[in-house]
Each structure stands twice: as C-alpha cells, then as structure tokens.
mmCIF entry with sequence, helices, sheets and N, C-alpha, C, O atoms, coordinates in Angstrom:
data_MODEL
# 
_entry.id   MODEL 
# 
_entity.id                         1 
_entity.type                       polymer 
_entity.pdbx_number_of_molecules   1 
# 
_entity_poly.entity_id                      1 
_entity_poly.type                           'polypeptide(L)' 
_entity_poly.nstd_linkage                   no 
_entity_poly.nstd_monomer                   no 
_entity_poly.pdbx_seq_one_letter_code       
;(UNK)(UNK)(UNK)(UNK)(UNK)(UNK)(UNK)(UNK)(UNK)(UNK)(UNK)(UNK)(UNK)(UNK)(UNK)(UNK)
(UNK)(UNK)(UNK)(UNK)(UNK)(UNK)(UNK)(UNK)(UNK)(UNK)(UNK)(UNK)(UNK)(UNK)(UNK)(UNK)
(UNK)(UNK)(UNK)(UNK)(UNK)(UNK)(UNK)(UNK)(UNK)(UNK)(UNK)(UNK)(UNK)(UNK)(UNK)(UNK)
(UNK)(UNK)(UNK)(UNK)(UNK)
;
_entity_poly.pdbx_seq_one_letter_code_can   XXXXXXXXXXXXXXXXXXXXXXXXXXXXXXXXXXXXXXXXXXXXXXXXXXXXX 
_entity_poly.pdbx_strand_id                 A 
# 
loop_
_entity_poly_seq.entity_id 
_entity_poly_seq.num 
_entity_poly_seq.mon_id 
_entity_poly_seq.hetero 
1 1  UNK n 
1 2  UNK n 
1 3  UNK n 
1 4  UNK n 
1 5  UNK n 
1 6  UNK n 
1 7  UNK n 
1 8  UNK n 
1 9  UNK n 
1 10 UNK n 
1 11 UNK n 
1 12 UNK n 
1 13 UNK n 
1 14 UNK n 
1 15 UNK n 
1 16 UNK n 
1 17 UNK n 
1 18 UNK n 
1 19 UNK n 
1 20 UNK n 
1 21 UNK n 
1 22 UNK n 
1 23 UNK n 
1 24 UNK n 
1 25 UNK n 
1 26 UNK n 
1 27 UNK n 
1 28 UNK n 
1 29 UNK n 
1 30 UNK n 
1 31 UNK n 
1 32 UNK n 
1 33 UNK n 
1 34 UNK n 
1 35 UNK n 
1 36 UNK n 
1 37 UNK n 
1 38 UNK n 
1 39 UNK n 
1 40 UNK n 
1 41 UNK n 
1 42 UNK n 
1 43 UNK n 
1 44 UNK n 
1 45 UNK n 
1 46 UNK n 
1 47 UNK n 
1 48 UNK n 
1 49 UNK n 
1 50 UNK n 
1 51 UNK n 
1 52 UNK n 
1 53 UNK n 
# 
_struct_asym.id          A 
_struct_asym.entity_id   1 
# 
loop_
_struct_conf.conf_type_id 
_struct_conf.id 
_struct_conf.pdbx_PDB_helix_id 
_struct_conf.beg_label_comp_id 
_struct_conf.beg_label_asym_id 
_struct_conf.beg_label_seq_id 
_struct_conf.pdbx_beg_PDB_ins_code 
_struct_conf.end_label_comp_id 
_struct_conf.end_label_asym_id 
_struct_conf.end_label_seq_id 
_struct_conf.pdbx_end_PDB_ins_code 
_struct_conf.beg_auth_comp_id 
_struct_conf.beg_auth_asym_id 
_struct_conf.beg_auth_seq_id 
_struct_conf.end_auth_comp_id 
_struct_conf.end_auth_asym_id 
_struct_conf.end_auth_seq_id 
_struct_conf.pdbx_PDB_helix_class 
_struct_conf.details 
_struct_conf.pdbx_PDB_helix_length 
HELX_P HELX_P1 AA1 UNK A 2  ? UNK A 14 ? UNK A 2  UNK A 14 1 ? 13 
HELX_P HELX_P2 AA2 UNK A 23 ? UNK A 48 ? UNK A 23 UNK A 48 1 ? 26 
# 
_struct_conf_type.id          HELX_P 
_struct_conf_type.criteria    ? 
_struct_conf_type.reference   ? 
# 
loop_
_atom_site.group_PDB 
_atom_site.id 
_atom_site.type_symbol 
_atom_site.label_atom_id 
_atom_site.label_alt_id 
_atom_site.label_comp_id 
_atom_site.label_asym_id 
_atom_site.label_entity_id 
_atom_site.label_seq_id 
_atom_site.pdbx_PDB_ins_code 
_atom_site.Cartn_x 
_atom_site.Cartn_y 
_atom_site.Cartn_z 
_atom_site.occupancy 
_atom_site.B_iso_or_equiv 
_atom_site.pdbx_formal_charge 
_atom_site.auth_seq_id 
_atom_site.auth_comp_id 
_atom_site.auth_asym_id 
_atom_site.auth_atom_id 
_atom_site.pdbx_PDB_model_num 
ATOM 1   N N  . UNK A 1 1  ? 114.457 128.316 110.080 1.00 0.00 ? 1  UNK A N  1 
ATOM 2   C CA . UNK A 1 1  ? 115.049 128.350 111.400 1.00 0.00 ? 1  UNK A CA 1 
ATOM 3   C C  . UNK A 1 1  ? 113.952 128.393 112.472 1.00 0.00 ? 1  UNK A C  1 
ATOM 4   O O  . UNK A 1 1  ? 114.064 127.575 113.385 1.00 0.00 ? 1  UNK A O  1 
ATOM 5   N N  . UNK A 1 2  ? 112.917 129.228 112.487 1.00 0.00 ? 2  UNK A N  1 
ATOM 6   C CA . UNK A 1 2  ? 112.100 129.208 113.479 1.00 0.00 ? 2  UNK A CA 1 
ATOM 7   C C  . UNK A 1 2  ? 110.908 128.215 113.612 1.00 0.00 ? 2  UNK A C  1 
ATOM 8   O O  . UNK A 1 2  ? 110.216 127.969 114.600 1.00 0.00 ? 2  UNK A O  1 
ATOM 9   N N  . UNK A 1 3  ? 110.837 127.547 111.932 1.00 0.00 ? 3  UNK A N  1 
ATOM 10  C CA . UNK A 1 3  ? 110.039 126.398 112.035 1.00 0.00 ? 3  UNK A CA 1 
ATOM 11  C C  . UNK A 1 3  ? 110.920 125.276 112.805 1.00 0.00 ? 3  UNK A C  1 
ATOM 12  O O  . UNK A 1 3  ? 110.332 124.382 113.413 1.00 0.00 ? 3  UNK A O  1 
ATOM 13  N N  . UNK A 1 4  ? 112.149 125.323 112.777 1.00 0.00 ? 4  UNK A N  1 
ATOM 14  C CA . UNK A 1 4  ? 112.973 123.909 113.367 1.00 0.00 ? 4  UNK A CA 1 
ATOM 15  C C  . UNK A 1 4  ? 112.711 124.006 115.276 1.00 0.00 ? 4  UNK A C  1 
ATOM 16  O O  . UNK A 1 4  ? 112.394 123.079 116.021 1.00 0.00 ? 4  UNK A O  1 
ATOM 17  N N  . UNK A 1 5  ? 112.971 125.405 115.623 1.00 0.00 ? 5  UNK A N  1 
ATOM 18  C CA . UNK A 1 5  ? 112.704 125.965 116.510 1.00 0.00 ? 5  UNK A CA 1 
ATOM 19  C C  . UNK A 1 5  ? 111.530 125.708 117.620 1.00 0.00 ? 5  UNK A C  1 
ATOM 20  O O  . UNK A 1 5  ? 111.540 125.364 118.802 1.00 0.00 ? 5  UNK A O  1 
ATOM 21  N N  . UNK A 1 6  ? 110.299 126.108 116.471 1.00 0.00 ? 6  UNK A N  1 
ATOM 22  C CA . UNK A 1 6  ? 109.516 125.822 117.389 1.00 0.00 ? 6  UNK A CA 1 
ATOM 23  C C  . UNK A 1 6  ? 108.552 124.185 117.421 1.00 0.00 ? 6  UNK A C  1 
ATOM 24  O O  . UNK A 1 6  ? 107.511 123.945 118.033 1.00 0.00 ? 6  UNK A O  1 
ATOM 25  N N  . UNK A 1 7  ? 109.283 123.365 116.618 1.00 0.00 ? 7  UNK A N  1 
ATOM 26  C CA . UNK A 1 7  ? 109.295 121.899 116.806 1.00 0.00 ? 7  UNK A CA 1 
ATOM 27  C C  . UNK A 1 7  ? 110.022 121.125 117.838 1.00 0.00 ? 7  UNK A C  1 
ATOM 28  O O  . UNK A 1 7  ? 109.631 120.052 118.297 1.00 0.00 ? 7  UNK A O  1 
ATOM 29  N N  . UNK A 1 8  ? 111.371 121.896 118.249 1.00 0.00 ? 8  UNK A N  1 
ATOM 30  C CA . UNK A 1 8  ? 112.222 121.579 119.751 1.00 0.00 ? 8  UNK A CA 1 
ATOM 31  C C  . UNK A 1 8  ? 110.808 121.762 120.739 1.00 0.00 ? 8  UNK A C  1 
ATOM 32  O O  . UNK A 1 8  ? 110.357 120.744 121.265 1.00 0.00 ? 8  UNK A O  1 
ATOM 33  N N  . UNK A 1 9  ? 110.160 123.030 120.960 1.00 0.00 ? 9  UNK A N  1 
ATOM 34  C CA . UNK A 1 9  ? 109.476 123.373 122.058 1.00 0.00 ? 9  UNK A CA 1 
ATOM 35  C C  . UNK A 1 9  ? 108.100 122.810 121.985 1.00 0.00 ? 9  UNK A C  1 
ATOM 36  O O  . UNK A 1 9  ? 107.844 122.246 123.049 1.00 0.00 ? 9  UNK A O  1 
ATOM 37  N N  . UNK A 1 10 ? 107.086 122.745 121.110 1.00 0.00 ? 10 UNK A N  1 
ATOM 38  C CA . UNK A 1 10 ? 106.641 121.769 120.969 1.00 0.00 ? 10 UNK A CA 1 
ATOM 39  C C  . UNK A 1 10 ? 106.691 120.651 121.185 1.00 0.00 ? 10 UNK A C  1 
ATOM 40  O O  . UNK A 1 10 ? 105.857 120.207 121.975 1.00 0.00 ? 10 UNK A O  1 
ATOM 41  N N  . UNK A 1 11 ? 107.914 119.508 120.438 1.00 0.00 ? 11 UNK A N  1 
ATOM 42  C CA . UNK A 1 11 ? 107.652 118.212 120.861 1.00 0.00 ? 11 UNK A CA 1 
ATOM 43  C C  . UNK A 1 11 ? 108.314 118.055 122.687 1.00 0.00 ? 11 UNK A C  1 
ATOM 44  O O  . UNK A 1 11 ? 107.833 117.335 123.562 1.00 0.00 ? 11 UNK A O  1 
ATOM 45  N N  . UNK A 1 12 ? 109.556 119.012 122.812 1.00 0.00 ? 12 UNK A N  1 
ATOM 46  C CA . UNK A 1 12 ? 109.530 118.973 124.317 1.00 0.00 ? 12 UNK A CA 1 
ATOM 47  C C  . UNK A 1 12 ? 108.749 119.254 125.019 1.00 0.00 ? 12 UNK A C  1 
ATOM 48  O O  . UNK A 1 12 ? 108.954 118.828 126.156 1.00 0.00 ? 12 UNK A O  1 
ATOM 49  N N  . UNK A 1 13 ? 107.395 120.121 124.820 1.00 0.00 ? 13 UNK A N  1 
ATOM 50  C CA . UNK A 1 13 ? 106.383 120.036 125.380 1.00 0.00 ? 13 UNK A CA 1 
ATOM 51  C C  . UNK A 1 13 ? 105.118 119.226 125.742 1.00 0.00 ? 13 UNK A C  1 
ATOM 52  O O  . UNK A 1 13 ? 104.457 119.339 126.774 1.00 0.00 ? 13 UNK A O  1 
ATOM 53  N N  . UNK A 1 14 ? 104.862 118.239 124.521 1.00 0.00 ? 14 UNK A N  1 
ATOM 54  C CA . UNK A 1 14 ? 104.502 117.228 124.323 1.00 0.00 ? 14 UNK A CA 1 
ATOM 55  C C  . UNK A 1 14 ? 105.218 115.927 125.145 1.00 0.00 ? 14 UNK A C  1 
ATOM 56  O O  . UNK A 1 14 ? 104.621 114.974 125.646 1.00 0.00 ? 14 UNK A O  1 
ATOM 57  N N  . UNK A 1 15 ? 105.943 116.052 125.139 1.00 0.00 ? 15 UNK A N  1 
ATOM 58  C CA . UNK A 1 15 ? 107.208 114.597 125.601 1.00 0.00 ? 15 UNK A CA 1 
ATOM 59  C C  . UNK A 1 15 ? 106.691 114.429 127.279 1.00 0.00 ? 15 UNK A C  1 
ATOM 60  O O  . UNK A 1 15 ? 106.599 113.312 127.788 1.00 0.00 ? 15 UNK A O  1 
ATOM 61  N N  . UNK A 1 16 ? 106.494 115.217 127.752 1.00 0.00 ? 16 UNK A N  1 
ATOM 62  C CA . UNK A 1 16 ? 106.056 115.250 129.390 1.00 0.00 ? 16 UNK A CA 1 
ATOM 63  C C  . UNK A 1 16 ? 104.633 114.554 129.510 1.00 0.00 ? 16 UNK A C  1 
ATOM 64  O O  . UNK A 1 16 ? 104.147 114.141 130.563 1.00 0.00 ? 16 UNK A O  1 
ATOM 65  N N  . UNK A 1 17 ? 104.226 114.513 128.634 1.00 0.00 ? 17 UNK A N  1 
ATOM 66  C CA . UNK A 1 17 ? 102.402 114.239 128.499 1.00 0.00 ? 17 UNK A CA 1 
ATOM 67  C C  . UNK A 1 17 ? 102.774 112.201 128.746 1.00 0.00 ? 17 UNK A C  1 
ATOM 68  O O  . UNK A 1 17 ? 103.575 111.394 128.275 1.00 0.00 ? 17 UNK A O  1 
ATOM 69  N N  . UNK A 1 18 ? 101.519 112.169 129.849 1.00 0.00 ? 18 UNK A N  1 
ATOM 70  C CA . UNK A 1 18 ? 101.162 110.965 129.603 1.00 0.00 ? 18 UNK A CA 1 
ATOM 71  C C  . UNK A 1 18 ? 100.812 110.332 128.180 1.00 0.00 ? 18 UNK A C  1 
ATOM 72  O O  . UNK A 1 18 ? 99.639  110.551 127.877 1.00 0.00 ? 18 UNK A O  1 
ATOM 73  N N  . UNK A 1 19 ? 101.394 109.739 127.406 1.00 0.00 ? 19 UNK A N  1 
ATOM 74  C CA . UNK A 1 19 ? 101.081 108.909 125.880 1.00 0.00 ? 19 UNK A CA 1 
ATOM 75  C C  . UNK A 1 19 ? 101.181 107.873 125.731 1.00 0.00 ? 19 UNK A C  1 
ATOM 76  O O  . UNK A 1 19 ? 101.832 107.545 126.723 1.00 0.00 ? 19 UNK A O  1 
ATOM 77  N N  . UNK A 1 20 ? 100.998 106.952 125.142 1.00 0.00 ? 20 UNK A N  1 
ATOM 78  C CA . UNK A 1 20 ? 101.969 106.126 124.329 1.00 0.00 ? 20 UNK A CA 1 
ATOM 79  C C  . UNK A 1 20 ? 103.285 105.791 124.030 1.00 0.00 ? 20 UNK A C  1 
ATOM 80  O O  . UNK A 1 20 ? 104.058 106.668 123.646 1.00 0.00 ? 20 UNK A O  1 
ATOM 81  N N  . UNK A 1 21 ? 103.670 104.536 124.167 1.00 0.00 ? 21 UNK A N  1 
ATOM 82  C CA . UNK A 1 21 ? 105.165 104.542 123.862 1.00 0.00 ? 21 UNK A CA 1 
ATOM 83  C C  . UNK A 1 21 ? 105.910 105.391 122.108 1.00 0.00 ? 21 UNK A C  1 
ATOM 84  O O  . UNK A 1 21 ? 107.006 105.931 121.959 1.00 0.00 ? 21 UNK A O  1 
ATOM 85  N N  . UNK A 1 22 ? 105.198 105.262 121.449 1.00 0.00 ? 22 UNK A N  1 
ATOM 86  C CA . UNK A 1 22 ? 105.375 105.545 120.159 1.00 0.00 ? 22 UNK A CA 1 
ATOM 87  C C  . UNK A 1 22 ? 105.229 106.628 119.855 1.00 0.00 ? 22 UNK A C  1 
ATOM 88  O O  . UNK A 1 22 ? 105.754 106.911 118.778 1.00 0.00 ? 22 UNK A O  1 
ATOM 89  N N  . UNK A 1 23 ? 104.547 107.668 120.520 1.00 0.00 ? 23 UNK A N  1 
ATOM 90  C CA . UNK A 1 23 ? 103.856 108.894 120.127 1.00 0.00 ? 23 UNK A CA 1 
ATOM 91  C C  . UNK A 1 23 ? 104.768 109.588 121.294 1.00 0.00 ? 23 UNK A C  1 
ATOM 92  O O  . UNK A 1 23 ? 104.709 110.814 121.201 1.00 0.00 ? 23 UNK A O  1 
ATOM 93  N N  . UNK A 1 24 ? 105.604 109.129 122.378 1.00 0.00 ? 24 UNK A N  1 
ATOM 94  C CA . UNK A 1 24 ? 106.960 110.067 123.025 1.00 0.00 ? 24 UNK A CA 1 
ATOM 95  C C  . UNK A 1 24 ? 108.164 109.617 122.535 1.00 0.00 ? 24 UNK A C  1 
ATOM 96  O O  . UNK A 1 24 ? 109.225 109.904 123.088 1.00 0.00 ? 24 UNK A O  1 
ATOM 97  N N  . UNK A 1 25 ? 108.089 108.907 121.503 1.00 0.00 ? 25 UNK A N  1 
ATOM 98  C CA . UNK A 1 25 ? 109.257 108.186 120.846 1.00 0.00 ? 25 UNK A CA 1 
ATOM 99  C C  . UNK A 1 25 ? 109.046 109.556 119.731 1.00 0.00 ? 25 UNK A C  1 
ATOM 100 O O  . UNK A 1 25 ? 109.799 110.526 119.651 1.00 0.00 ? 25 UNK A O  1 
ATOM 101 N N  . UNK A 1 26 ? 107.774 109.301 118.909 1.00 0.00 ? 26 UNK A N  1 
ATOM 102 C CA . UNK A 1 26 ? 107.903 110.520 118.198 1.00 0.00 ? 26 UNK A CA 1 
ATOM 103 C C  . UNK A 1 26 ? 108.374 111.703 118.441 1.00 0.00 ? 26 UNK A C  1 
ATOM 104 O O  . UNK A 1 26 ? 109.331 112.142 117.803 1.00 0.00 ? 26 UNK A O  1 
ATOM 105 N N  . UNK A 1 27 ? 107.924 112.211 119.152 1.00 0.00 ? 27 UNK A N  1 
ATOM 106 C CA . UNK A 1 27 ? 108.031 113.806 120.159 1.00 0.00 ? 27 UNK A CA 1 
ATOM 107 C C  . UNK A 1 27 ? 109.935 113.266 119.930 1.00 0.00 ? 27 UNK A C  1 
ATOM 108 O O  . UNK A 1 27 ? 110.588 113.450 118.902 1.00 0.00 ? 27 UNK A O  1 
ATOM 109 N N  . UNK A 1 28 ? 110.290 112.793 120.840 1.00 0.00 ? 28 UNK A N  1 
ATOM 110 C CA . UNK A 1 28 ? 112.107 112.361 120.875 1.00 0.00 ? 28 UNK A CA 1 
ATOM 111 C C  . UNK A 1 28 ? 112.460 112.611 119.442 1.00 0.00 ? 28 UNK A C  1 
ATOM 112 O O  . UNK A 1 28 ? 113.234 113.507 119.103 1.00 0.00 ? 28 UNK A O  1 
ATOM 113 N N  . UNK A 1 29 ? 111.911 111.848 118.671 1.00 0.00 ? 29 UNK A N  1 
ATOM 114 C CA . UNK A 1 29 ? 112.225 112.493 116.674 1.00 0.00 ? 29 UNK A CA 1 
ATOM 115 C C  . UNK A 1 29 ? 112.112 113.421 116.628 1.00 0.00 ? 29 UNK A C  1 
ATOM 116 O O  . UNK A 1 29 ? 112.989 113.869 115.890 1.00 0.00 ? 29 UNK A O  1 
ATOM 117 N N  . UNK A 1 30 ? 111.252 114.470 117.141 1.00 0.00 ? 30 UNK A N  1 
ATOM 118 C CA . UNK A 1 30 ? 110.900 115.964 116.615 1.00 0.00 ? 30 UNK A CA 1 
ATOM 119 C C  . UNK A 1 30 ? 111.681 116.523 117.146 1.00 0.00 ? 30 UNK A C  1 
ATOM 120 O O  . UNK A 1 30 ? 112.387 117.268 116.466 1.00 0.00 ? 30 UNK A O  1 
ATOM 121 N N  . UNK A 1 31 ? 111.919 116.428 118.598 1.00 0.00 ? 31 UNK A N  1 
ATOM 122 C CA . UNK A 1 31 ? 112.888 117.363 119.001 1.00 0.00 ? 31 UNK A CA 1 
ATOM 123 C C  . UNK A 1 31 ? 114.240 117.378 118.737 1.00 0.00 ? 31 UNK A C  1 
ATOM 124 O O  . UNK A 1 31 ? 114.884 118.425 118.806 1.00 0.00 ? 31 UNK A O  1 
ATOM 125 N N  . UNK A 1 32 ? 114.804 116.166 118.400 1.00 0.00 ? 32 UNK A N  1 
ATOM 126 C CA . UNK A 1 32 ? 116.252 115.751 118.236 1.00 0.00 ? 32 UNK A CA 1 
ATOM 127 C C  . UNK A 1 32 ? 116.330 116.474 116.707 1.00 0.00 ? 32 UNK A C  1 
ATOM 128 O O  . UNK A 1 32 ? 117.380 117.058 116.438 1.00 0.00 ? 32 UNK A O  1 
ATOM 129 N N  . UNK A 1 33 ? 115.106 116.450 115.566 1.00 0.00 ? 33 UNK A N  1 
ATOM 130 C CA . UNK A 1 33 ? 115.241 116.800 114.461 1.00 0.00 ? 33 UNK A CA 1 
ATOM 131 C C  . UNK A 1 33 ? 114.778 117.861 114.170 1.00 0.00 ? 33 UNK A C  1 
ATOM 132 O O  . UNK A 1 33 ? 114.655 118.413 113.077 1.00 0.00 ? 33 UNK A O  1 
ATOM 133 N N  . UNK A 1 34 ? 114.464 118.214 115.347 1.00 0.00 ? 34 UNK A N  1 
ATOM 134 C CA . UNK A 1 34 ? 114.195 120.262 115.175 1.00 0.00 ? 34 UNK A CA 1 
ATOM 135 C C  . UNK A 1 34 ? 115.792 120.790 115.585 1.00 0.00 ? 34 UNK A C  1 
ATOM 136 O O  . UNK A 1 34 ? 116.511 121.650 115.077 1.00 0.00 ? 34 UNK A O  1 
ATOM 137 N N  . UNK A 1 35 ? 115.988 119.868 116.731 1.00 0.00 ? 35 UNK A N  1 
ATOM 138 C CA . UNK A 1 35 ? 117.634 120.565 116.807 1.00 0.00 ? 35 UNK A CA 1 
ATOM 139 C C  . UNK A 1 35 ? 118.388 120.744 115.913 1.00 0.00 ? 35 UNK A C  1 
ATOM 140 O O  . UNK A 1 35 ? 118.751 121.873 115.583 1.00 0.00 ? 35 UNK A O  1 
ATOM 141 N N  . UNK A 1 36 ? 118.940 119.214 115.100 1.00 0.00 ? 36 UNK A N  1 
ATOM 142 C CA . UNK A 1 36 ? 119.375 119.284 114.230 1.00 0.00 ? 36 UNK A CA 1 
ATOM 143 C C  . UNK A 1 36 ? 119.278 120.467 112.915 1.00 0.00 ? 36 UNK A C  1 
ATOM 144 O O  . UNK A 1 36 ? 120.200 120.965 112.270 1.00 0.00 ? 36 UNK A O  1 
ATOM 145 N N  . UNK A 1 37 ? 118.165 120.634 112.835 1.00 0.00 ? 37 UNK A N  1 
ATOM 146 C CA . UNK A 1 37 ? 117.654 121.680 111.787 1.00 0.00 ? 37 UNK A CA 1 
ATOM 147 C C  . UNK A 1 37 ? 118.376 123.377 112.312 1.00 0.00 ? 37 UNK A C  1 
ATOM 148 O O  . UNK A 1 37 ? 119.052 124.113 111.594 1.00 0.00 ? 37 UNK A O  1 
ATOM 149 N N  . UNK A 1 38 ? 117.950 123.634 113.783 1.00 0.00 ? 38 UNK A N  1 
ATOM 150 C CA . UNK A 1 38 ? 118.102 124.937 114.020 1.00 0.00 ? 38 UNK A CA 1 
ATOM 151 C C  . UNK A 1 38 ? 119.606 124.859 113.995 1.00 0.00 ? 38 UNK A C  1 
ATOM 152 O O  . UNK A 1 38 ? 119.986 125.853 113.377 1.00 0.00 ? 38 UNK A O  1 
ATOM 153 N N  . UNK A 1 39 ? 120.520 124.220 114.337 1.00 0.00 ? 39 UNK A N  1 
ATOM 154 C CA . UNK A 1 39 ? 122.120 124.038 113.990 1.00 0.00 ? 39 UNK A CA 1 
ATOM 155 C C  . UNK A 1 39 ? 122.464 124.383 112.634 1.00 0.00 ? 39 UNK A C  1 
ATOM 156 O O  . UNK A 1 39 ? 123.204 125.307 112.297 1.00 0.00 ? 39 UNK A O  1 
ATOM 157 N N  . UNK A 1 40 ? 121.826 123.509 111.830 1.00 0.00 ? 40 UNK A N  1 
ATOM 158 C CA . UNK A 1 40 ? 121.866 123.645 110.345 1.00 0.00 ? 40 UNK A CA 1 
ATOM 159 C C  . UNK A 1 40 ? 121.931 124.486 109.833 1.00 0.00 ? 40 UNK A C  1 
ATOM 160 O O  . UNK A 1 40 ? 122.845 124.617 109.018 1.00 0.00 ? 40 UNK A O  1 
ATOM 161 N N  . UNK A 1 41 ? 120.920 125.578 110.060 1.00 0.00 ? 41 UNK A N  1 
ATOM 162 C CA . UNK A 1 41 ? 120.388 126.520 109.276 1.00 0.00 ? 41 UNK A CA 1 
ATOM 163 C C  . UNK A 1 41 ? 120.967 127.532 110.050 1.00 0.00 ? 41 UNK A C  1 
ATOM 164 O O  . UNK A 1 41 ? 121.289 128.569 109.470 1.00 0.00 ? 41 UNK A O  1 
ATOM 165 N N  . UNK A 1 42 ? 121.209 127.394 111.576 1.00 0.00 ? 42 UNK A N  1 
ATOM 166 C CA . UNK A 1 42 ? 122.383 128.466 112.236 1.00 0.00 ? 42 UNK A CA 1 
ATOM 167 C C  . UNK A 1 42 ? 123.431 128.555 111.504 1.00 0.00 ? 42 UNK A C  1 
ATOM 168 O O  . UNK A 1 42 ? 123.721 129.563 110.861 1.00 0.00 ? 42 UNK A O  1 
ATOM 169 N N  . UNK A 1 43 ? 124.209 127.330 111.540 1.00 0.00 ? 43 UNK A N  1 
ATOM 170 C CA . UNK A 1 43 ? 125.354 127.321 110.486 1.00 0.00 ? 43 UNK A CA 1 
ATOM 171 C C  . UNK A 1 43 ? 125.214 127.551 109.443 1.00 0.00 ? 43 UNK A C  1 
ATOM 172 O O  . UNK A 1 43 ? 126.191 128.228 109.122 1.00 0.00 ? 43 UNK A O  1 
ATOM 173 N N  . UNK A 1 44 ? 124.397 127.386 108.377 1.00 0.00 ? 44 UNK A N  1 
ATOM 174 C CA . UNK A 1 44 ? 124.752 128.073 107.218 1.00 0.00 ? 44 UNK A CA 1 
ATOM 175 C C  . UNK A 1 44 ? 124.427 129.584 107.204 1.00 0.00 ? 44 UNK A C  1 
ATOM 176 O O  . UNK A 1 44 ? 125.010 130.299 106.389 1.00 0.00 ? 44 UNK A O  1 
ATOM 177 N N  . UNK A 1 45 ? 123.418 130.167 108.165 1.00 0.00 ? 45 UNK A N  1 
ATOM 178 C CA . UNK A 1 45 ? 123.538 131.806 108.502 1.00 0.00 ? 45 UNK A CA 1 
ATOM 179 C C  . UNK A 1 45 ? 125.155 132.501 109.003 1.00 0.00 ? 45 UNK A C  1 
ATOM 180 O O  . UNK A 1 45 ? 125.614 133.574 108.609 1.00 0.00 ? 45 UNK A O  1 
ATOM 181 N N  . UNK A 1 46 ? 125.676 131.727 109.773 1.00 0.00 ? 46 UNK A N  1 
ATOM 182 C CA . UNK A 1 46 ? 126.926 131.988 110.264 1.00 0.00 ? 46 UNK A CA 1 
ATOM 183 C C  . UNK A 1 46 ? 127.811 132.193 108.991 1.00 0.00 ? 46 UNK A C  1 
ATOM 184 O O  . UNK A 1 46 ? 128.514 133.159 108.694 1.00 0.00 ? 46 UNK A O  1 
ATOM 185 N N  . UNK A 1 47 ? 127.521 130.688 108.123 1.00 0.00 ? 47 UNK A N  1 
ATOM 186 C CA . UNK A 1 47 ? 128.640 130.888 107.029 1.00 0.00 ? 47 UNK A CA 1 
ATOM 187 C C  . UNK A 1 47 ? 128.562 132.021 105.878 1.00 0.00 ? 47 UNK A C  1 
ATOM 188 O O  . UNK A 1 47 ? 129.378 132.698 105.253 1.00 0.00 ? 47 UNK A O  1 
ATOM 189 N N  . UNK A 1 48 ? 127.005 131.862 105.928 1.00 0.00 ? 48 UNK A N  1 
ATOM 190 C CA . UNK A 1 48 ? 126.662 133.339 105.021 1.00 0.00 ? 48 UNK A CA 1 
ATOM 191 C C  . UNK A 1 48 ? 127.034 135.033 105.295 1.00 0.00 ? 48 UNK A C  1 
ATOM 192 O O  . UNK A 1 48 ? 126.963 135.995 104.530 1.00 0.00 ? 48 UNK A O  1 
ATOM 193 N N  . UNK A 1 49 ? 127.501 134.917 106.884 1.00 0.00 ? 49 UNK A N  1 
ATOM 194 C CA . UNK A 1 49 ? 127.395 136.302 107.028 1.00 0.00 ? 49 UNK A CA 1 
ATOM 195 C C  . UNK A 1 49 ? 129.112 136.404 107.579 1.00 0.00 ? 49 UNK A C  1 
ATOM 196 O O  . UNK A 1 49 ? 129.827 137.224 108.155 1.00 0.00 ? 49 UNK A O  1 
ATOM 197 N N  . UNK A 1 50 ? 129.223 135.089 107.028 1.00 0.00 ? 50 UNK A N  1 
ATOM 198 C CA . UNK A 1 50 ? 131.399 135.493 107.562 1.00 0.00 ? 50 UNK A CA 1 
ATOM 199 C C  . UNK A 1 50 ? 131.723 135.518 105.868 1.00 0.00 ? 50 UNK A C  1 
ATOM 200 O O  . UNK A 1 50 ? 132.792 136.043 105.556 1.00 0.00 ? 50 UNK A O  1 
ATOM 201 N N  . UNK A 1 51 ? 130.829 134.959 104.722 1.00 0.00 ? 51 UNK A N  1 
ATOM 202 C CA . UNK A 1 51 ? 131.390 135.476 103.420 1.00 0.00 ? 51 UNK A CA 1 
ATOM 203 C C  . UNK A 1 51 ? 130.615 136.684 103.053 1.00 0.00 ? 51 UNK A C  1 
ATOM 204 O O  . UNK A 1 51 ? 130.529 136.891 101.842 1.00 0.00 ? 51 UNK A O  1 
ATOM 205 N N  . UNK A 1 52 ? 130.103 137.422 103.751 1.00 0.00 ? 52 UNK A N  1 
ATOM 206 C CA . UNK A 1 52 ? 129.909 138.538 103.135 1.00 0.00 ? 52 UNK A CA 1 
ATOM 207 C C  . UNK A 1 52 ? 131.172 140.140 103.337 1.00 0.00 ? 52 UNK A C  1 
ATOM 208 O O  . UNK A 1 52 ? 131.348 141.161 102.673 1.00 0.00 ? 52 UNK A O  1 
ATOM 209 N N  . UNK A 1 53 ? 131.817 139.546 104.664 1.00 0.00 ? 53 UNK A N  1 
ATOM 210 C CA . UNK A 1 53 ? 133.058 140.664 105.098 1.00 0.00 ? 53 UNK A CA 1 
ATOM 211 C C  . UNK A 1 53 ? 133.576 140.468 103.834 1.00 0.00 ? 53 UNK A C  1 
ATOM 212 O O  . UNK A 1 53 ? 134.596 141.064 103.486 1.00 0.00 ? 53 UNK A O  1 
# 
C-alpha cells in the first residue's frame, strides 16, 4: 500500500518537470498505476477487516 502510494506522489511530482514526451507519459503510467494499486490493496484491507467481525 505505501509502495503504490508513494509512486502517485512521486510520479505526480515528476510529471510537472520539463521532460520528454515519453518520460511524462511514463510518470502518467506511474501515477495512474500507483492509484490503481493503493485502491486495490485498500480494498482488499477493507474486505479483510469486514470478515473478521
């Protein structure tokens, strides 16, 4: 979770930087797929801790 985490803030941090077309295209992958991840792994924490009641 906090590795997905801190790949959102990272590549959104990166993404502002003068670069390359390809290398803020990347950054756009990292962050879209850090999101994805911290959802993920939110949700399956969520699901883990509603089957433990």
């Amino acid at each position: 979770m906090l590795f997905s985490v801190a790949l959102v803030v990272v590549s959104l941090l990166w993404i502002g930087q003068d670069m390359a077309a390809w290398a803020t295209a990347a950054c756009a992958v990292g962050a879209v797929g850090g999101a994805l991840g911290a959802c993920y792994f939110g949700w399956r924490f969520v699901r883990s801790r509603g089957d433990a009641r």
